[in-house]
KOLLO-704129 format. One record per residue (C-alpha): x, y, z; chain; residue in one letter. Coordinates in Angstrom, 3 decimals, always signed. Example, Ala and Ser with C-alpha at 12.3 -4.5 7.8 and 13.67 -1.06 7.14 Angstrom:
<gubas>
         X         Y         Z  cadena  residuo
   +12.300    -4.500    +7.800       A        A
   +13.670    -1.060    +7.140       A        S
</gubas>
This chain:
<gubas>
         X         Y         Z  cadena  residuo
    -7.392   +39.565   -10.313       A        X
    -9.197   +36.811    -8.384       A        X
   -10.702   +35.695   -11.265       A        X
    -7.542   +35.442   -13.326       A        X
    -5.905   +33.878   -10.583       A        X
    -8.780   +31.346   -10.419       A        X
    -7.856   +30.540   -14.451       A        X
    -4.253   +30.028   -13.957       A        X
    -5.459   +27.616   -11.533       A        X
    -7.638   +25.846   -13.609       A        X
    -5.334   +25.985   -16.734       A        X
    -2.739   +23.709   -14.472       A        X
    -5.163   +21.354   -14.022       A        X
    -5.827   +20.984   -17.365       A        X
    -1.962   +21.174   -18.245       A        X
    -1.384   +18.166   -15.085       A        X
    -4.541   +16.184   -16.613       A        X
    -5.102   +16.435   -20.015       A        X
    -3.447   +15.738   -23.014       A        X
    -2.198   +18.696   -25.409       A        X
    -1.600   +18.516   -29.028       A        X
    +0.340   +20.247   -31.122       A        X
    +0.454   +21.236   -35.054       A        X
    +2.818   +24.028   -36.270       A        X
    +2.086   +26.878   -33.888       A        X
    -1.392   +26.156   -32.595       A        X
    -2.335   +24.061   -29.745       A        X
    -5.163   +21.925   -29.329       A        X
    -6.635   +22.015   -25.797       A        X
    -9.800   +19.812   -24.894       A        X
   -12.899   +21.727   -23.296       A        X
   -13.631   +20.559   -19.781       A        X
   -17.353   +21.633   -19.580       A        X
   -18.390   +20.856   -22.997       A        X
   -19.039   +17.172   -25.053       A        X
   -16.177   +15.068   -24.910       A        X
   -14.127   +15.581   -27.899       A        X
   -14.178   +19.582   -28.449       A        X
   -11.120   +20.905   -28.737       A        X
   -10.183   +24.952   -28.389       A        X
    -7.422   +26.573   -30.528       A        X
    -4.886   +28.572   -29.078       A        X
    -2.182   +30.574   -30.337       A        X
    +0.212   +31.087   -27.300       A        X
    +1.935   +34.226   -28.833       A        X
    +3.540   +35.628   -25.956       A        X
    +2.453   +39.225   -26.748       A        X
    -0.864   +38.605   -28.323       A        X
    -2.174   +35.228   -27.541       A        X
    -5.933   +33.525   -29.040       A        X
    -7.939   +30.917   -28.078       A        X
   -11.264   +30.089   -29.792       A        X
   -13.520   +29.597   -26.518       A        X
   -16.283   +32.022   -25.789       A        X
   -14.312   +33.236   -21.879       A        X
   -11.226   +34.748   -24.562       A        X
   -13.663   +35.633   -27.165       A        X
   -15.809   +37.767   -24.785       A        X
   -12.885   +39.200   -22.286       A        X
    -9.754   +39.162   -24.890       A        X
    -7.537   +37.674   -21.983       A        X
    -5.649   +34.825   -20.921       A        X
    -8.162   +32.421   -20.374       A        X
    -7.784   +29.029   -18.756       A        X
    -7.006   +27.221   -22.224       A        X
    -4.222   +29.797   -23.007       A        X
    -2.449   +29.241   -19.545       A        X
    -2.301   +25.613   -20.192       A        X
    -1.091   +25.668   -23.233       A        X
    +1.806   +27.921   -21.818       A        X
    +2.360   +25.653   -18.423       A        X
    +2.867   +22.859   -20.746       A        X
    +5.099   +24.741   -22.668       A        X
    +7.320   +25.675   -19.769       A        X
    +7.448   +21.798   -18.621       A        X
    +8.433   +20.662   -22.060       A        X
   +10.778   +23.133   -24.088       A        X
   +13.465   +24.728   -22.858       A        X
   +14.865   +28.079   -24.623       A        X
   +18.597   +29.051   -24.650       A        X
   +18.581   +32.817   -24.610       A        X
   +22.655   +32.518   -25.884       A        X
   +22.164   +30.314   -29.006       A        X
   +18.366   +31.686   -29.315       A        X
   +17.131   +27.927   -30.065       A        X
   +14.802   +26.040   -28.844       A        X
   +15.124   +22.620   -27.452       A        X
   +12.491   +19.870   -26.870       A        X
   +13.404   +17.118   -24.910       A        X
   +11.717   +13.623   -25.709       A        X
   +11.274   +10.840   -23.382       A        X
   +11.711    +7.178   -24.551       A        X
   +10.282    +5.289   -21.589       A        X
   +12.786    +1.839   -21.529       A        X
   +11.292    -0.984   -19.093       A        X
   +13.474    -1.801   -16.246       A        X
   +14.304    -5.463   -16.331       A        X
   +15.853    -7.080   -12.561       A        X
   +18.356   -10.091   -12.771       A        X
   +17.002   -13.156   -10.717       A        X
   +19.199   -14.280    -8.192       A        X
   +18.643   -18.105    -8.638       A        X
   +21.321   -19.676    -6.748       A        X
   +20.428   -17.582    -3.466       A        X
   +16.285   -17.967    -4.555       A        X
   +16.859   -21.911    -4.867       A        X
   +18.679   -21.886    -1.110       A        X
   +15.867   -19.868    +0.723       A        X
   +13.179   -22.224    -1.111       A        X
   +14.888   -25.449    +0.006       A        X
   +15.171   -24.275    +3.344       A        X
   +12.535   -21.902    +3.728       A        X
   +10.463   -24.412    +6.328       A        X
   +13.202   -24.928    +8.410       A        X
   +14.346   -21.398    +8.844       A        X
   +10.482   -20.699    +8.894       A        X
   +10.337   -22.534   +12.572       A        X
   +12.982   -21.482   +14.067       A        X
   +12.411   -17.691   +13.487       A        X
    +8.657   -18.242   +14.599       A        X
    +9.634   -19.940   +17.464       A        X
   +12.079   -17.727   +18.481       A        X
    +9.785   -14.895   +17.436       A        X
    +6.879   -16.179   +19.782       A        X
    +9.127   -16.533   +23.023       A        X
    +8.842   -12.955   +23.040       A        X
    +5.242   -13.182   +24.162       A        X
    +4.261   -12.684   +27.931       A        X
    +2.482   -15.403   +29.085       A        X
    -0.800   -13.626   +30.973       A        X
    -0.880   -15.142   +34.900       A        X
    -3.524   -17.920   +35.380       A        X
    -5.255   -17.656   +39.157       A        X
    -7.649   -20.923   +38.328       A        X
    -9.123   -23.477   +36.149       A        X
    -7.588   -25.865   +33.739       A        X
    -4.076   -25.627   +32.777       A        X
    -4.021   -23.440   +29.411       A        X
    -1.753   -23.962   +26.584       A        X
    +1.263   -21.004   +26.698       A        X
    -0.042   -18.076   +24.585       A        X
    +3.057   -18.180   +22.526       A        X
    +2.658   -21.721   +21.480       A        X
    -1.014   -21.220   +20.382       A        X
    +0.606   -18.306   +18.319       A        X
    +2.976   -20.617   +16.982       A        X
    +0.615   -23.741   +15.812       A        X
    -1.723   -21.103   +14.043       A        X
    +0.874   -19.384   +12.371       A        X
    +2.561   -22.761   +11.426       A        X
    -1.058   -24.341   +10.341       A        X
    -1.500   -20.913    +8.267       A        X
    +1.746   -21.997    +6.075       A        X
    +1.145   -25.589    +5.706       A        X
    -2.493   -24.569    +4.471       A        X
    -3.781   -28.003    +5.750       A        X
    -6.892   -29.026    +7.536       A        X
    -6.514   -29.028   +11.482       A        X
    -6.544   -32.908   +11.212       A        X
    -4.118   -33.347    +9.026       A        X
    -1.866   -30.477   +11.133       A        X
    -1.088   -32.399   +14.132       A        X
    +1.186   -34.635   +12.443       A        X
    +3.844   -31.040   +11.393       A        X
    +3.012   -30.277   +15.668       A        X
    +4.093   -33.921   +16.806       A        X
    +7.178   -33.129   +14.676       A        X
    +7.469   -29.733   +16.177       A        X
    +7.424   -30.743   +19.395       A        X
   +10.090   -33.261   +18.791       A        X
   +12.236   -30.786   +17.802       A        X
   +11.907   -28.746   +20.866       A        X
    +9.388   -25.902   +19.696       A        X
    +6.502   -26.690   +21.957       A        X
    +5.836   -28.596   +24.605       A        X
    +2.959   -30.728   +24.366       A        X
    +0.641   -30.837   +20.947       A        X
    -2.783   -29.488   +21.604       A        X
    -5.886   -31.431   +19.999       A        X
    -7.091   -30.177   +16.781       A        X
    -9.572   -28.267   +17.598       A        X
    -8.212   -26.563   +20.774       A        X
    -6.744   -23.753   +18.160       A        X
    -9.216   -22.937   +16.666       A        X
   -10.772   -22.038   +19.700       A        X
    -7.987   -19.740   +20.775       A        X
    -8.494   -18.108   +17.409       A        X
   -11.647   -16.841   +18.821       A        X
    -9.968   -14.978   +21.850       A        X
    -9.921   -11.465   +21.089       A        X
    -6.995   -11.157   +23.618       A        X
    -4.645   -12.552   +20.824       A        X
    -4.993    -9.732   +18.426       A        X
    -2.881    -7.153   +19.800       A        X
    -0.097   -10.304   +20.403       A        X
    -0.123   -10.855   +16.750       A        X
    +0.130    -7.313   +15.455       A        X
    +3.194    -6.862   +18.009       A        X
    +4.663   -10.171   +16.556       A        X
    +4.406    -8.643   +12.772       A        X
    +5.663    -5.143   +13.635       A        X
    +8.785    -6.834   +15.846       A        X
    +9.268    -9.396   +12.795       A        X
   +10.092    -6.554    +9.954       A        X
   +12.189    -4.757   +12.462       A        X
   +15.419    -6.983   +11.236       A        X
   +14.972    -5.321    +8.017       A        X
   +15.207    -1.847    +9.413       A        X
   +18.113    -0.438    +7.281       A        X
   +17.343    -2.167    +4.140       A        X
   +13.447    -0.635    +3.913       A        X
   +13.047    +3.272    +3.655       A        X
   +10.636    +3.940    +0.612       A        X
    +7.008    +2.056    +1.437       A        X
    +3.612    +1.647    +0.064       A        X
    +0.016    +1.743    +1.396       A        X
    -3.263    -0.396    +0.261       A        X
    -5.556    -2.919    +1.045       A        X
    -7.105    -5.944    -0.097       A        X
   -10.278    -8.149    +0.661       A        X
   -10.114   -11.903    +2.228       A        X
   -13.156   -14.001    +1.708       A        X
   -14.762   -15.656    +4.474       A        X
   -16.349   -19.196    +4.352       A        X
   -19.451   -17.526    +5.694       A        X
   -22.579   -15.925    +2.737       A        X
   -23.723   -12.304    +3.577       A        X
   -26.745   -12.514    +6.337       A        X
   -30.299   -14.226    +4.317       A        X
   -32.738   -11.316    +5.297       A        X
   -30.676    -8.767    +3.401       A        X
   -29.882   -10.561    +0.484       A        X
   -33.599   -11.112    +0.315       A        X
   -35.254    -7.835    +1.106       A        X
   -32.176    -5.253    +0.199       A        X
   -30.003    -6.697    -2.339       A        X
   -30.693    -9.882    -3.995       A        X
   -27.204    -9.963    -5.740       A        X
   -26.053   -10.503    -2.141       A        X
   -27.158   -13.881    -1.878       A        X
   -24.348   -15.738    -3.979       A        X
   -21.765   -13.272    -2.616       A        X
   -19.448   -14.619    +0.335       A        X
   -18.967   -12.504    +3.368       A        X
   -15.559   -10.785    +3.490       A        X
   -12.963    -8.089    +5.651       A        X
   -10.471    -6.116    +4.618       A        X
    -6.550    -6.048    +5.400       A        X
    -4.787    -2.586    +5.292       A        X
    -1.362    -2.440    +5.576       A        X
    +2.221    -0.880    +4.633       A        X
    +5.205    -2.642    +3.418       A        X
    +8.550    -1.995    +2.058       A        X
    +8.914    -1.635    -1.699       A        X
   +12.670    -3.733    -1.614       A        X
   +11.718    -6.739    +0.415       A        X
    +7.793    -6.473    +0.586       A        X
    +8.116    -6.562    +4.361       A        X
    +4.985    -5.803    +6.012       A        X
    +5.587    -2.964    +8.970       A        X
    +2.122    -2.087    +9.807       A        X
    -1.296    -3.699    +9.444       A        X
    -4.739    -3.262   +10.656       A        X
    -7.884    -5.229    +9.745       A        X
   -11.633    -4.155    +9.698       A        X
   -14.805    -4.814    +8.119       A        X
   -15.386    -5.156    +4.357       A        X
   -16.972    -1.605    +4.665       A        X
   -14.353    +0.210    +6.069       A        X
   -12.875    +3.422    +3.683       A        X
    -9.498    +3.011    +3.106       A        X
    -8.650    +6.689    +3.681       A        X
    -9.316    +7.146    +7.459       A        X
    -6.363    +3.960    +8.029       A        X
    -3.436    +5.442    +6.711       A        X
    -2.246    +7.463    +9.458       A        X
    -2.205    +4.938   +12.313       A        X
    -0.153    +2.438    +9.530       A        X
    +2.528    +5.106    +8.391       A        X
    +2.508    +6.174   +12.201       A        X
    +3.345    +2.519   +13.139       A        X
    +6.291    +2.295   +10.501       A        X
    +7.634    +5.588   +11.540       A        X
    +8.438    +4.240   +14.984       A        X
   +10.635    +1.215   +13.410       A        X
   +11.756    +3.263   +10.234       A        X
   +13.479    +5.957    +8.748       A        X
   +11.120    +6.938    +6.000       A        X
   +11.832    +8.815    +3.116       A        X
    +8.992    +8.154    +0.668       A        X
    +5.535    +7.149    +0.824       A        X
    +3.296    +5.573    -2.068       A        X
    -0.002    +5.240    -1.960       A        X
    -3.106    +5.261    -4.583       A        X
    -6.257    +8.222    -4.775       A        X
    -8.173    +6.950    -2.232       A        X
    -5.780    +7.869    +0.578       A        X
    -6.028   +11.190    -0.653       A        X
    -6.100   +13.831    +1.783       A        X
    -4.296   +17.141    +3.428       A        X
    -4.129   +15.120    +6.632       A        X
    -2.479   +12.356    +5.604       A        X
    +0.004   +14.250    +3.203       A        X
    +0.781   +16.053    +5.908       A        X
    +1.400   +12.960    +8.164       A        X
    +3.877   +11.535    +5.602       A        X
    +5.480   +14.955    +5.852       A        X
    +5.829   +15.024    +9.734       A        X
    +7.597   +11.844    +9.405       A        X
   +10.326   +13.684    +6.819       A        X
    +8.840   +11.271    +4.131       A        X
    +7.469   +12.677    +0.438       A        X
    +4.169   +11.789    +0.099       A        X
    +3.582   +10.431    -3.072       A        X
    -0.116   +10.031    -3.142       A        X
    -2.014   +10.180    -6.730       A        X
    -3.963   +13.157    -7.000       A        X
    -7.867   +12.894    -8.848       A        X
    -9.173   +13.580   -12.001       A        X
   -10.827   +16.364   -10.334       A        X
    -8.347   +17.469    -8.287       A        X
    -7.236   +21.447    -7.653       A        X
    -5.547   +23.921    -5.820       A        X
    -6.079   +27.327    -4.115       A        X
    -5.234   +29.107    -1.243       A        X
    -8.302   +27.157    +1.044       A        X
    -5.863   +24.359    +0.177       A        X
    -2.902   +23.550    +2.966       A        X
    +0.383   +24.573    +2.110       A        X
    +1.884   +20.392    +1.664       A        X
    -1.458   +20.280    -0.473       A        X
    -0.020   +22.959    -2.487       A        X
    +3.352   +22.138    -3.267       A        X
    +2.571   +18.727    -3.781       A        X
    +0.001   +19.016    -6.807       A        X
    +2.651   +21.621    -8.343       A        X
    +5.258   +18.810    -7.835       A        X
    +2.741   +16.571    -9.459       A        X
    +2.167   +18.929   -12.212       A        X
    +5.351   +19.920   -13.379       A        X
    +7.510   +16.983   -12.189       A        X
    +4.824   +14.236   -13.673       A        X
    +7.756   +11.849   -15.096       A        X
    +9.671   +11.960   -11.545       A        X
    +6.486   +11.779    -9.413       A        X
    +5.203    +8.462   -11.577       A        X
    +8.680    +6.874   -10.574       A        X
    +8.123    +7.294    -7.185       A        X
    +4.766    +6.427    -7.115       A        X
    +4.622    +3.411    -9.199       A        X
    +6.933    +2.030    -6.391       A        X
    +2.932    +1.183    -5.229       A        X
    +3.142    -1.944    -7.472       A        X
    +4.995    -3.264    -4.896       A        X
    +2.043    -3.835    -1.923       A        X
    +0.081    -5.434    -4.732       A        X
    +2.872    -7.464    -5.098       A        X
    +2.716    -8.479    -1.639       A        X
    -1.070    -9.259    -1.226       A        X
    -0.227   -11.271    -4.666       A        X
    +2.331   -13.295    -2.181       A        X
    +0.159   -13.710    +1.015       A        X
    -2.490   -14.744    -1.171       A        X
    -1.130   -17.310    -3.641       A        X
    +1.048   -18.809    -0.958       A        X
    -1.356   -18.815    +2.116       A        X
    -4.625   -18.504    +0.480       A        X
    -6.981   -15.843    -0.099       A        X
    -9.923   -17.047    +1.928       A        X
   -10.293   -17.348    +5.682       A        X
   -11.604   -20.935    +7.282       A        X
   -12.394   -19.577   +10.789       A        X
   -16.235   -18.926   +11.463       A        X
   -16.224   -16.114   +13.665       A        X
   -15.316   -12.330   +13.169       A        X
   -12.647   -12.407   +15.869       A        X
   -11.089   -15.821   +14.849       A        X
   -11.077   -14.122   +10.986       A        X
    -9.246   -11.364   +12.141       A        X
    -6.319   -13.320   +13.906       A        X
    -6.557   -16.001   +10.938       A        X
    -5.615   -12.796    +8.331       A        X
    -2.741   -11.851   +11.094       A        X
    -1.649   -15.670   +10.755       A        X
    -1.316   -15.067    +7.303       A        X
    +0.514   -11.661    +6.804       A        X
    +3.152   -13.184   +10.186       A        X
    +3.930   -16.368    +7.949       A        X
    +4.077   -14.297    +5.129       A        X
    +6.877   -11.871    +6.764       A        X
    +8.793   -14.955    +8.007       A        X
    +9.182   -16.276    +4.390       A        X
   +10.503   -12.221    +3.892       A        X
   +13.198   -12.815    +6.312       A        X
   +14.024   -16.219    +4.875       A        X
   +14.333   -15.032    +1.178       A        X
   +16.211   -11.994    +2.470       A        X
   +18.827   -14.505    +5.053       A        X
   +19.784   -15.770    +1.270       A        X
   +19.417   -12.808    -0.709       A        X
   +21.194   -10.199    +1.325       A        X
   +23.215   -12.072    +3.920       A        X
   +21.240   -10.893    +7.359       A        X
   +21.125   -13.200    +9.789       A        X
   +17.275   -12.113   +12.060       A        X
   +17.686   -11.331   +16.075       A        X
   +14.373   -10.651   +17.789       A        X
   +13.714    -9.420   +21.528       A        X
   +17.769    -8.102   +22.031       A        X
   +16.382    -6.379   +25.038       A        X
   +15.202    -9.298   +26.862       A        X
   +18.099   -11.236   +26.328       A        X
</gubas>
């Protein structure tokens, strides 16, 4: 019985991956071990049924083609016992087209840079400014945070910056205008980083009951520095024309592309072991009721973080993907979702689209390479960016959907 069981198995696999065809009453299944392109015949009589490969030839017995053939069979057709006819239900897949809202798109636009510095300045009074026992007077933390987030969205040289922080200060946002160069140099504090993931979690939170179905990925920012000389010359010579780069993991909301949890590492980072801490960090803010995310977050662990959060986890299973009782019970009822619900879980899932969408944004608005020099300064530089990028969410979403952003209500 174990090894029919294990057949059954591996006929859904074949039923969730492959593609059946049909002619009259035999089936065309393609072989998994063999050359691409064989094909078995089966006859799924459901007294007697055939199929042509050597496991029924030898055994006379369902065999993993056969079960296939009659999973697919219970997914598609549906047989009324009453009438004794059977039905088959087609699928015409019609593309979902979404109205522009240009009236409220043109408003958020025009005013996006003021609206831009008055939520980051309120947004940065929120920061505690650390006690200084000696040396020079420093420039408040929360006006360093807010000329590097505000020289992030100009996308100008530090030069040309202090101009848009004379103008800042006039209206009452800072204090004083540092020199040019003085932030860059606080981009190099490490001390900053926390500060700035604290700002982006606290500036989706405004969004809370608009956001409940989010998305999972990352993406690469290029550095202005080349990979280190001695390995490009004595490992991997392709290296040498190849720009140093780190990677930005994050969630966001699939309505307003809202980013609610971020981390950043090293270009050689897998993707996989980041996706709890992220959906953990957006389960603190949000109520979460589905979760998207591609094949390499696959895992047990983190469907069954998704599922401890009361969210469906709809993470794209692999090519080689199967099930069996080693397998944990969300593991389970998840690939049988995935194999007999394929149209609904593809809706759900291609909600994904949606944190391309938003490295698509950061990146064509804010620029998809990093100026700073040093790994520390990169890191807060790609914070910059995905802050400044959330701001112009709130902005677009002031216009689009009539919320008016509070930060810090317990402080005031």
């Amino acid at each position: 019985m174990d090894g029919q069981l294990e057949r059954e198995q591996r006929g859904l696999v074949i039923a969730a991956k492959a593609k059946l065809q049909r002619s009259g009453d035999r089936w065309f299944v393609p072989s998994q071990s063999a050359k691409s392109g064989m094909y078995y015949t089966v006859k799924p009589d459901t007294v007697k049924p055939h199929c042509s490969c050597p496991d029924f030839e030898a055994r006379q017995l369902r065999c993993k083609h056969v079960y296939a053939v009659e999973f697919v069979i219970q997914r598609e057709f549906i047989f009324d016992e009453e009438t004794q006819t059977e039905t088959v239900t087609e699928t015409v897949t019609v593309k979902e087209t979404y109205k522009q809202e240009w009236t409220a798109y043109n408003r958020a636009q025009t005013n996006e840079k003021d609206r831009f510095l008055s939520l980051l300045a309120e947004l940065c009074k929120g920061i505690e400014e650390p006690i200084q026992t000696f040396g020079r007077p420093r420039i408040p933390l929360g006006e360093v945070v807010f000329g590097n987030t505000y020289k992030v969205y100009s996308t100008v040289s530090g030069r040309r910056f202090i101009s848009d922080l004379r103008d800042a200060q006039a209206k009452g946002y800072i204090t004083q205008t540092p020199h040019y160069t003085s932030l860059s140099r606080y981009l190099e504090n490490p001390t900053l980083t926390p500060f700035l993931k604290q700002l982006i979690e606290a500036s989706s939170l405004p969004l809370q009951a608009i956001e409940s179905s989010f998305a999972v990925d990352s993406s690469g920012f290029s550095t202005c520095r080349f990979v280190q000389w001695v390995k490009a010359k004595y490992t991997d010579k392709t290296l040498m024309e190849k720009h140093d780069w780190i990677k930005v993991h994050l969630m966001c909301g699939t309505k307003t592309n809202i980013v609610t949890s971020i981390e950043v590492t090293d270009s050689n980072v897998a993707d996989c072991p980041q996706f709890a801490d992220l959906v953990k960090t957006t389960g603190r803010n949000f109520v979460m009721e589905e979760v998207s995310a591609d094949k390499a977050y696959l895992s047990s662990d983190n469907l069954q973080t998704v599922a401890d959060h009361n969210a469906m986890p709809y993470i794209a299973f692999k090519a080689n993907s199967t099930t069996s009782k080693n397998h944990s019970v969300i593991w389970q009822r998840m690939f049988h979702f995935y194999s007999f619900n394929q149209k609904r879980f593809m809706e759900c899932y291609h909600k994904r689209s949606n944190v391309e969408t938003t490295f698509h944004m950061i990146k064509s608005k804010f620029g998809d390479r990093l100026r700073s020099k040093t790994r520390t300064a990169q890191i807060n530089e790609a914070l910059c960016k995905v802050l400044a990028h959330n701001l112009c969410c709130l902005v677009q979403s002031i216009y689009e959907l009539g919320i008016e952003p509070t930060f810090w209500d317990e402080a005031a």
